[in-house]
N, C-alpha and C positions, 0 to 999 in steps of 0.2 A: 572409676569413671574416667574419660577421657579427657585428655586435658585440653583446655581452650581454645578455639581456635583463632587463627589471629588475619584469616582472609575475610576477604568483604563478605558481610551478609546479601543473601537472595532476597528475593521479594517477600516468601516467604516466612521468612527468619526474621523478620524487623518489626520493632515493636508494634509500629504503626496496624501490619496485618492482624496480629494478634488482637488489635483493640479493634480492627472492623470487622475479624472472623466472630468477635464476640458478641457487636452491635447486631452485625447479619441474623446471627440465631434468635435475635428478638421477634425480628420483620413476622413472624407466623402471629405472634399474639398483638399486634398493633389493632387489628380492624374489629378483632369481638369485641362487646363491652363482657361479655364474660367468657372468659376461658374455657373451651369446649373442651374440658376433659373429665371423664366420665364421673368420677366420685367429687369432683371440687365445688360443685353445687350443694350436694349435702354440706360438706364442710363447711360450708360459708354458711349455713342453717346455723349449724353451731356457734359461730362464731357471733351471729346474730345474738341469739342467747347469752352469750360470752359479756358482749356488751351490753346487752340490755338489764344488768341486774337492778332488780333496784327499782326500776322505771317502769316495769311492766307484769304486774304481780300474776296476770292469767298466764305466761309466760312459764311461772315457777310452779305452777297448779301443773302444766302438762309437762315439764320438762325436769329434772334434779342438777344442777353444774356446782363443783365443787374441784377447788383450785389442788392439788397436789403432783407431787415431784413422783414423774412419769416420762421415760423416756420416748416420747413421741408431743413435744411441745412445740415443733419452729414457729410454722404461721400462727400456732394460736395465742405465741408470746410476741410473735412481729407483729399483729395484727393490733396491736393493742393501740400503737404509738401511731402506727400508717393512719389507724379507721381515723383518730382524733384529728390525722392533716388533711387526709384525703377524701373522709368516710368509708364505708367497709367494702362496698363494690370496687373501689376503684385504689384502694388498697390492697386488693387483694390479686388486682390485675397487677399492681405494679411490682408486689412479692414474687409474685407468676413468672412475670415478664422477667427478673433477674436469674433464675433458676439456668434456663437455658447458656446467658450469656455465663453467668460463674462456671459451669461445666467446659464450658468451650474454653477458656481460661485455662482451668484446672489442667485439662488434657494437654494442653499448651505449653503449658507452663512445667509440666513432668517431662515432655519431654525434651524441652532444652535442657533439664537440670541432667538428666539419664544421658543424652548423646552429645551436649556440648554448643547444639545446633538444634533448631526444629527441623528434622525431616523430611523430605516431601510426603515420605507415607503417611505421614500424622495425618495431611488434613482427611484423609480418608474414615476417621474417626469422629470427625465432627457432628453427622447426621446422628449419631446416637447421645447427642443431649434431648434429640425426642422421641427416644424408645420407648417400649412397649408399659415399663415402668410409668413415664411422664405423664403418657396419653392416657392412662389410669386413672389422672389424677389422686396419685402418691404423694399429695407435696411434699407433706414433711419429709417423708424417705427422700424424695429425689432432691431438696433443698439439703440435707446432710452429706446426699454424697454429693452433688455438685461444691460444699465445706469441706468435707472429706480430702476431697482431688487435688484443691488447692492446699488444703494442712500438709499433704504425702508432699505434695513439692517444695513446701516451707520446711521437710524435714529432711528430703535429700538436701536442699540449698547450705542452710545448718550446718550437717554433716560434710559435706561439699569444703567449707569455709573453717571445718574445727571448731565451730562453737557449739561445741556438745552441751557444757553446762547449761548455755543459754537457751540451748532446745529445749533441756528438762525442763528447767522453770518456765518456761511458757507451755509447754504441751500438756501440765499440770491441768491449768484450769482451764484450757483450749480442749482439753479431749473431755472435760465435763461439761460445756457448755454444748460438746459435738453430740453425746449423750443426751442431753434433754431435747434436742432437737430431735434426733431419731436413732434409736439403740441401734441402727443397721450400718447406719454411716461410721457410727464409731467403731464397730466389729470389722468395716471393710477397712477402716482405715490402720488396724490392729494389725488386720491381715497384711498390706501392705507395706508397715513401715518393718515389721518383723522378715519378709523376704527381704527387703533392700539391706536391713542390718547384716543379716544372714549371710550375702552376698560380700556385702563390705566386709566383713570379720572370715571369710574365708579366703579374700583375697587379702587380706592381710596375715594371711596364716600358709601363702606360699612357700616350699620349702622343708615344710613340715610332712612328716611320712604318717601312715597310718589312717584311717577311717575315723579315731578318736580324736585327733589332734586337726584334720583337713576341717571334719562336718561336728562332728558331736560338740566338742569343747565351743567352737562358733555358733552354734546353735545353742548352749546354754547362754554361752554371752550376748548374743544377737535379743534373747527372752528379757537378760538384764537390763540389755538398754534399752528395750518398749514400758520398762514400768512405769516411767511417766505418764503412760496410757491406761497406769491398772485402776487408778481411784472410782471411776463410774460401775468397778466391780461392785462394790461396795452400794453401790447407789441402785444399782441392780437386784443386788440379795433383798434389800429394805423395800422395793417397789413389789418383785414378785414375792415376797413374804407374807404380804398385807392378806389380812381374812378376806375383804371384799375383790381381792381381783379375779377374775375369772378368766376362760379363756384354756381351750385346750393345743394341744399339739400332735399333730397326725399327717396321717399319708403318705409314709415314709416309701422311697424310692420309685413312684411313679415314676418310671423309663418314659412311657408315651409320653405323659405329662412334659417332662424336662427333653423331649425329642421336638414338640411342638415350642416350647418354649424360644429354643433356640431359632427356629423358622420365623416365631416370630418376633425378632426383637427392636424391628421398623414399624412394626403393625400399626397402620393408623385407619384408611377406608380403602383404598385400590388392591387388590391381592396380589395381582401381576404383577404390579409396582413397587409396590413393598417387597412381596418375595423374591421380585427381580433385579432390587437394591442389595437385599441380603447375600445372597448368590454370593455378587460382586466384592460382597464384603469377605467373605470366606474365600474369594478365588487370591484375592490379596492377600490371604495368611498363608495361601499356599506355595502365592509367591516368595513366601520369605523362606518356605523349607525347599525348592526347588529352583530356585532363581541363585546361582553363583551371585548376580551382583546388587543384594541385596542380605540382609540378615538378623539376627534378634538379636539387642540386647539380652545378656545373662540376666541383669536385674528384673527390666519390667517383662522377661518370658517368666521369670520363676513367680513372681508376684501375677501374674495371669494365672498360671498353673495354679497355683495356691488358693484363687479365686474360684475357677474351675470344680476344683477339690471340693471346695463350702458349696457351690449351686450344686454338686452330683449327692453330697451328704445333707440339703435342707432337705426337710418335709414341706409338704406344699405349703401347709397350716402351722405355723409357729404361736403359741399362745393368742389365741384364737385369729392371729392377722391369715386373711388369704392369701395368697399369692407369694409368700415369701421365699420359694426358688428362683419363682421368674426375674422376682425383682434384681437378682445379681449378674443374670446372664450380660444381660448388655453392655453391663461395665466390666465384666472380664473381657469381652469382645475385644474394648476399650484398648481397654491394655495393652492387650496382646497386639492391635494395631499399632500405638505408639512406639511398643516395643522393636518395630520394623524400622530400617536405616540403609543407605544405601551404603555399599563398602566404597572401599577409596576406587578402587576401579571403576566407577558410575562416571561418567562424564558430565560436566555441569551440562549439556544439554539433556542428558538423560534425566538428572534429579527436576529439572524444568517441566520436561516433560510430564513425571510425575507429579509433579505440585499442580501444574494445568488439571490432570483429570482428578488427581483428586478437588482440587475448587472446585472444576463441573458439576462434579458428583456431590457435593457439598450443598452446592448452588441447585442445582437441579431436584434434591429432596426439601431444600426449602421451597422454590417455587409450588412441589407439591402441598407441602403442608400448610403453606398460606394458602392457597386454594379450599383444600378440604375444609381448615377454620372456617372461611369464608362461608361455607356451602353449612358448615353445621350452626354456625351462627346464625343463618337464615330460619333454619330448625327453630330454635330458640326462639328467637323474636314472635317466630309463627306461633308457637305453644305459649310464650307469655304472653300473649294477645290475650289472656284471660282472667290475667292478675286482677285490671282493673271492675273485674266484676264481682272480685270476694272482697267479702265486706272484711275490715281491721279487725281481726282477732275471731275471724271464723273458724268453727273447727271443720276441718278440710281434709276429707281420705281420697288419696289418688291412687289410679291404678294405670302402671304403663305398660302399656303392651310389646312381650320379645317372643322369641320363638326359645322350641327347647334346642334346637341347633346352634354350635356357637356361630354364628354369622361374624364374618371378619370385619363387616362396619358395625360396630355399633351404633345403635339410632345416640345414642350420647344422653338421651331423656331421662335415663334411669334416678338420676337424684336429682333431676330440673324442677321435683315437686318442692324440695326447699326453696328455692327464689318465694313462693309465697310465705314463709318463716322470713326470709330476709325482706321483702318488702311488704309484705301486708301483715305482718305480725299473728300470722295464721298458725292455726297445727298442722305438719307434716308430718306423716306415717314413711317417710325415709330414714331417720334419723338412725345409726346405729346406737345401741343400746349392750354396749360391753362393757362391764366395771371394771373399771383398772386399765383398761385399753385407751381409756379416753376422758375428755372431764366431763362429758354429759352423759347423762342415762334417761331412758323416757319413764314415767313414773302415771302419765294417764289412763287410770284402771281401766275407766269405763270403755274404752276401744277395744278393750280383751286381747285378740290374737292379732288384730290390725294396728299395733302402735306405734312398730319398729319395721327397721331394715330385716327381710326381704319382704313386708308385707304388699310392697307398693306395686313389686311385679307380678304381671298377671299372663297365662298362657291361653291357647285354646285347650287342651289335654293336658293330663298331670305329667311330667316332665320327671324322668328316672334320675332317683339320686338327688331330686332340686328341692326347695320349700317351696318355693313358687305356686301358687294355685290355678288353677282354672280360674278361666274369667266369671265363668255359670255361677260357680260355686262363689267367688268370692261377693259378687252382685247381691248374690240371697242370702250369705249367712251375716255379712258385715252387719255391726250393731249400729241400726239407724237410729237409735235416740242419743248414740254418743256423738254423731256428726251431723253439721249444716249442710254441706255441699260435699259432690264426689265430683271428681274429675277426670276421665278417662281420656288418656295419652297414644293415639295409635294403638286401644286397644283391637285385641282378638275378635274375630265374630262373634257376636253373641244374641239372645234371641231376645228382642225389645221387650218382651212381657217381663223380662228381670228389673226392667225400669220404672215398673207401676209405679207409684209415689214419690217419681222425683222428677223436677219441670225444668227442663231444660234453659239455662238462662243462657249459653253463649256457645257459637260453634265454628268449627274451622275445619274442614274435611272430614275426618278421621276423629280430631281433636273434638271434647265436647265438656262442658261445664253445668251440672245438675244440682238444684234445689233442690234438701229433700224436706218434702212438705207432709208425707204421712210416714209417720215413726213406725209405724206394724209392722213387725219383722214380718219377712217372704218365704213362705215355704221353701224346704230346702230344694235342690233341685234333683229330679229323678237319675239323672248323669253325673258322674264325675265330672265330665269335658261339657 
């Protein structure tokens, strides 16, 4: 690593930026009262359940929760302490709300340990504390690796300083804590800390002739000193061992798949915008292989690569989670920006000038992403306009309406049928239902095929490859003696005679809220669509 510098810091470089680049990434989530990110409404359904034990027995009629050691715990262990100061809504924003600032940190904070100095290229990294991961609403993942980012810099700092011992003993119970939050943060952070050793142990093996003595022999040592990292192995065999886990793993090397991934790792609602952020972002790493006066660090390009390496090797589907390629592209991205550094021949008006556009450009994808909140918060509020019409502990089948196209806005509604589990103590047919994946499972017979996640979405035509059903069909077959009310979100066209026996209590365009008053199942319908 380079050794310190000892000229004045830039604007840039000073602590103070650091703590406002960090505040800055909050400003998107100040104005919702809930987080418009697509799956974080289910979770908080859960979460509801979480804390309702006990207090509300028709609760555990519909729902099964049961506490075990699973690597996918963050917010459902923060949530415990927050919901008791803040209650759970607003507990769960303020969990939310740190996610972004920790990342922006993390990234921060790697690379003064890596160059000596932040940057100017870094800040060009910053928009991707709200990649395509966040806006998912991943939290636990993206609350482990925003812990992650920060652990990787507590570990070069460490090594940095020689106090190796004192890493071990803290990385101990630090990477099992990083493990119950989210088994992905701990894997990237495995990944990480094993390139930087790798690095360090081959630069300390300058000198040395031969291919065995350069890489091989530092490469077993570099393994030796991440064992501090190995114990959640352990904790891993005993998790995926258990009779009741479930959950499979598939769809190995979707090319297309991991081609669109990378396009989109801004993805929030503008296409142009986002894709023409991304662009930007890629033209910057190509400034660092084409530009004389700029260049990569060895450490964080090899720990990019490394990253790279695991998103080209996931399958999409890792023990039953979706999306688990995607989720690592944007932090490779990361990296590989951080990784970027001006060489000595930059002129401080050149690194200025770089620090300017990358803040622009920092600055500029927030103002978008405050905006969008803004615009799907409104969403929100419009669709809960109907909460107040279900009665405390109704049981409630919703049906939201998408297209079979992936459309780059998501309407964001898809798990907004929980808010009535979190406020009206209702049943929702969101809920995912994976044992072993999660600590809840749905357990209400009587819904049949409508209990769980993906029953809630509804199309006009059956959709290739999806569960998803038609709206037609879902309308006629749903078992009407197991539900009080149905709720249709922006559904599909569908033809009103599928409505017979349910009275409409509440409406908002699109949006509509149904009593159902005669239990007689509906002939099926003569269409699929």
């Amino acid at each position: 690593m380079p050794a310190q510098p000892t000229t004045k810091l830039h604007w840039w470089q000073t602590r103070l930026f650091v703590a406002l680049a960090a505040l800055a990434a909050t400003i998107p989530l100040w104005w919702p009262d809930i987080p418009p990110l697509v799956d974080l409404p289910g979770h908080m359904g859960r979460f509801r359940v979480q804390l309702s034990q006990g207090r509300h027995p028709h609760l555990a009629g519909w729902y099964d929760f049961h506490w075990q050691v699973i690597g996918n715990l963050g917010v459902d262990l923060l949530i415990e302490p927050m919901a008791r100061l803040f209650g759970l809504e607003f507990g769960v924003k303020l969990i939310v709300i740190f996610i972004p600032a920790l990342t922006v940190a993390g990234l921060l904070w790697i690379a003064r340990e890596v160059h000596g100095r932040v940057p100017a290229t870094a800040l060009f990294a910053l928009p991707l504390a709200y990649g395509y991961p966040f806006q998912f609403g991943f939290v636990n993942f993206a609350l482990s690796m925003a812990i992650a980012l920060n652990l990787f810099a507590l570990w070069l700092r460490l090594a940095r300083l020689g106090r190796l011992r004192l890493r071990a003993a803290l990385f101990v119970p630090a990477s099992c804590l990083l493990w119950l939050c989210h088994t992905f943060g701990w894997g990237v952070l495995g990944v990480l800390a094993f390139s930087a050793e790798l690095i360090r142990r081959h630069d300390a093996a300058i000198g040395e002739r031969g291919f065995a003595r350069r890489w091989a022999l530092p490469a077993v040592r570099a393994g030796l000193g991440c064992l501090p990292l190995a114990l959640p192995i352990a904790l891993m065999i005993l998790w995926r061992s258990s009779d009741h886990v479930t959950g499979t793993t598939g769809d190995w090397f979707n090319w297309a798949a991991k081609w669109s991934w990378m396009i989109m790792i801004l993805r929030d609602r503008w296409m142009m915008f986002d894709v023409a952020s991304t662009v930007i972002i890629y033209l910057i790493l190509l400034k660092g292989v084409r530009d004389k006066r700029v260049e990569y660090s060895r450490n964080l390009l090899l720990s990019a690569l490394f990253l790279l390496l695991v998103f080209l090797l996931l399958p999409r589907v890792v023990f039953g989670s979706a999306y688990a390629d995607m989720r690592l592209i944007p932090f490779a991205v990361a990296i590989a920006l951080i990784a970027l550094r001006p060489r000595r021949g930059l002129s401080v008006r050149g690194s200025a000038t770089l620090a300017a556009l990358g803040l622009a450009f920092f600055l500029v994808r927030l103002g978008g992403t405050t905006w969008s909140y803004v615009l799907y918060d409104r969403s929100y509020d419009r669709a809960l306009a109907a909460l107040p019409h279900i009665p405390v502990g109704a049981r409630l089948l919703t049906f939201v309406g998408r297209s079979c196209r992936d459309e780059w806005a998501y309407s964001r509604l898809e798990h907004i049928p929980a808010m009535a589990l979190v406020r009206r103590l209702a049943y929702s047919n969101d809920q995912w239902s994976m044992p072993g994946g999660q600590l809840l499972t749905t357990r209400y017979y009587a819904s049949g095929r409508y209990s769980h996640d993906p029953s809630q979405m509804v199309t006009y035509v059956q959709c290739r490859r999806e569960l998803w059903r038609p709206i037609a069909r879902a309308l006629a077959e749903f078992p009407r003696e197991a539900f009080d009310y149905v709720w249709l979100l922006q559904p599909p066209r569908y033809d009103p005679a599928l409505l017979r026996g349910l009275t409409p209590v509440w409406r908002d365009g699109s949006h509509l809220l149904l009593r159902v008053d005669d239990r007689r199942p509906l002939s099926p319908p003569s269409e699929t669509g």
